[in-house]
KOLLOMAR-841843 format. One record per residue (C-alpha): residue in three letters; x, y, z. Coordinates in steps of 0.05 Angstrom, whole numbers. Layout:
<rec><aa>ALA</aa><c1>X</c1><c2>Y</c2><c3>Z</c3></rec>
...
END
This chain:
<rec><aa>UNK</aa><c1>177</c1><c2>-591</c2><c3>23</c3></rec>
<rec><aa>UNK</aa><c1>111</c1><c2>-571</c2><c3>-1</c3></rec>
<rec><aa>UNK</aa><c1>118</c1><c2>-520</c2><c3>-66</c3></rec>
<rec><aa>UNK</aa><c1>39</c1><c2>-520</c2><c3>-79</c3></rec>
<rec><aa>UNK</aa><c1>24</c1><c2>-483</c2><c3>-29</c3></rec>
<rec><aa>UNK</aa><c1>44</c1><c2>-416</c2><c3>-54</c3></rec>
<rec><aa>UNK</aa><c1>91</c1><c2>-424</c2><c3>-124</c3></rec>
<rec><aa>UNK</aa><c1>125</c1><c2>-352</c2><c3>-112</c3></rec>
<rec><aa>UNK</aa><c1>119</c1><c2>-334</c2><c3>-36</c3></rec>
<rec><aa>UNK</aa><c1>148</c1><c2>-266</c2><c3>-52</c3></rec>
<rec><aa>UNK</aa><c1>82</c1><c2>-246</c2><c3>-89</c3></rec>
<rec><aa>UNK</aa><c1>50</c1><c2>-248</c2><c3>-20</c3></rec>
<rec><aa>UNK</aa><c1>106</c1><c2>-207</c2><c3>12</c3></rec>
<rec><aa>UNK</aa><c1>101</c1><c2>-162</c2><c3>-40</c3></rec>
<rec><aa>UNK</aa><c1>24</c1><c2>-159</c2><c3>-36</c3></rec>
<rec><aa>UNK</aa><c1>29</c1><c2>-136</c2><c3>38</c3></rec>
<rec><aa>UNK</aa><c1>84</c1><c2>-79</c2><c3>21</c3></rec>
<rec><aa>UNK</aa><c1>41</c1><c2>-53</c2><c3>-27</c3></rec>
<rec><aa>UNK</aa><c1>-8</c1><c2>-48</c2><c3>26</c3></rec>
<rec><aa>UNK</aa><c1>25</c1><c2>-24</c2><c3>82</c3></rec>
<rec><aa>UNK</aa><c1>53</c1><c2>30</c2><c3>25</c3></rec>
<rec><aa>UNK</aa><c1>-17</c1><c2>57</c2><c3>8</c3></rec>
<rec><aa>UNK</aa><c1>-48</c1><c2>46</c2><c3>80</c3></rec>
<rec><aa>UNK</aa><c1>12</c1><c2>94</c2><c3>113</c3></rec>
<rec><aa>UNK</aa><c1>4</c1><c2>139</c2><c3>42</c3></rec>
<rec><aa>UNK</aa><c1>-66</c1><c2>147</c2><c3>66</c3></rec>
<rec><aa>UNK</aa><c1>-55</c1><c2>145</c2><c3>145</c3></rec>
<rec><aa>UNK</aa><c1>3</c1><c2>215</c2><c3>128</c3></rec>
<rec><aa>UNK</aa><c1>-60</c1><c2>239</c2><c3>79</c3></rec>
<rec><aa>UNK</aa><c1>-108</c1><c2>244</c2><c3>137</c3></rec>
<rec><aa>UNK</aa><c1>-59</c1><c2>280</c2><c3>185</c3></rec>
<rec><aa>UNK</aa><c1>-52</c1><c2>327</c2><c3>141</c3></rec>
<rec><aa>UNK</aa><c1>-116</c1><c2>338</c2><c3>128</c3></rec>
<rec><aa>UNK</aa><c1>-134</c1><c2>339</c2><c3>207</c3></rec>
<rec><aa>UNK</aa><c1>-89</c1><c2>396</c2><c3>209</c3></rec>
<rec><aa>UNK</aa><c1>-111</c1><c2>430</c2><c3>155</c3></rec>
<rec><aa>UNK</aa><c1>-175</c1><c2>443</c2><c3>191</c3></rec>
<rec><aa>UNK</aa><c1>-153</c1><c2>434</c2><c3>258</c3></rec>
<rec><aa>UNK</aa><c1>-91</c1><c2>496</c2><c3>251</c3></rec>
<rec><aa>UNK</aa><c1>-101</c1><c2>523</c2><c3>188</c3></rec>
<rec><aa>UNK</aa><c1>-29</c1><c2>502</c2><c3>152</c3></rec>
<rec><aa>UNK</aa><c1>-3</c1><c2>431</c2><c3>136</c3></rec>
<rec><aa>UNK</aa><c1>69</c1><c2>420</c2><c3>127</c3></rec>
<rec><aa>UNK</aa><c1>106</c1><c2>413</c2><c3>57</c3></rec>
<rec><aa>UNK</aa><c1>114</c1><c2>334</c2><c3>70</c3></rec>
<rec><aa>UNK</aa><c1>41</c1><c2>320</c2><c3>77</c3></rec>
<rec><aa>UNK</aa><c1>34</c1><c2>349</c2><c3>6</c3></rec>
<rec><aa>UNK</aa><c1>90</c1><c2>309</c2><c3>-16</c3></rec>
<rec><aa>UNK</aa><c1>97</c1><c2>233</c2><c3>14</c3></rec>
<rec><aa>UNK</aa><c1>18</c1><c2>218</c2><c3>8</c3></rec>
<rec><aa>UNK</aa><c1>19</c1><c2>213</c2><c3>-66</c3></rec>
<rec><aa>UNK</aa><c1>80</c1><c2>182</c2><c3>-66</c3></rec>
<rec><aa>UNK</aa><c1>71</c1><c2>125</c2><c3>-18</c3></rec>
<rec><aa>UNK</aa><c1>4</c1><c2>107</c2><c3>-48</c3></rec>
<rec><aa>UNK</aa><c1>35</c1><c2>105</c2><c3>-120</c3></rec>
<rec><aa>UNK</aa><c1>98</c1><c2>63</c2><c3>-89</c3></rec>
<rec><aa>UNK</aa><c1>46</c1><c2>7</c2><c3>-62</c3></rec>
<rec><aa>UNK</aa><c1>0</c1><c2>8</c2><c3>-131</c3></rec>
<rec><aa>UNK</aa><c1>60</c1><c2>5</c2><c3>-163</c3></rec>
<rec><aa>UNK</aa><c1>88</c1><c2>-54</c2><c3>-119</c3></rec>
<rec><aa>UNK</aa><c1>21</c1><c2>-86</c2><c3>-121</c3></rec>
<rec><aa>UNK</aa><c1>10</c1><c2>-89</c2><c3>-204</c3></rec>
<rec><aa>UNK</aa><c1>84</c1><c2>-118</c2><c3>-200</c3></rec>
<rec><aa>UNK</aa><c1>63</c1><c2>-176</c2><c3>-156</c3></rec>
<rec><aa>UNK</aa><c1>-7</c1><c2>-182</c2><c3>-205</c3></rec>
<rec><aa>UNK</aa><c1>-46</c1><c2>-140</c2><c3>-169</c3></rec>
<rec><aa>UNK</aa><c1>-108</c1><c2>-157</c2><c3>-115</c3></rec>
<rec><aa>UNK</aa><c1>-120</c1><c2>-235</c2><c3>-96</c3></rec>
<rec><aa>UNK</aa><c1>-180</c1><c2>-249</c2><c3>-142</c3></rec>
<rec><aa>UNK</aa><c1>-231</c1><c2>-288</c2><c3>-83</c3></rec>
<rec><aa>UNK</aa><c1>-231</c1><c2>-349</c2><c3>-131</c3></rec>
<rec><aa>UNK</aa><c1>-153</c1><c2>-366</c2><c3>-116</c3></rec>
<rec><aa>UNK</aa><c1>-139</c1><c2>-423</c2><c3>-94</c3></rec>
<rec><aa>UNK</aa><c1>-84</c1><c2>-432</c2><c3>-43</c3></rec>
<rec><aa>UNK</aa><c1>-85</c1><c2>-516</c2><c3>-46</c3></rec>
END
């Protein structure tokens, strides 16, 4: 059993929540937008669950200590 590798393997999971958190926060941001100018009205929840989702994953990723810093190393 090698422990060195990663010392707390939930850091990463939470790393990639955050992510997929502010990348779907961002991906519901841009529909909205696209029918914004596409139709002229955007529904309530694309005012709503942007914001949210992309505070959910910051807040997810400062939990886990925020980005990877390039210097890491994972030996």
């Amino acid at each position: 059993m090698d422990e060195s590798k990663d010392p707390n393997p939930d850091s990463d999971k939470a790393r990639k929540e955050g992510n997929f958190c502010i990348a779907t926060g961002l991906g519901v941001g841009a529909v909205g937008v696209t029918s914004a100018l596409a139709a002229g009205v955007v529904c309530p929840l694309c005012y709503v669950v942007p914001p949210v989702l992309i505070g959910m994953g910051l807040i997810r990723r400062r939990q886990c200590g925020g980005p990877k810093k390039p210097g890491d190393s994972e030996d």
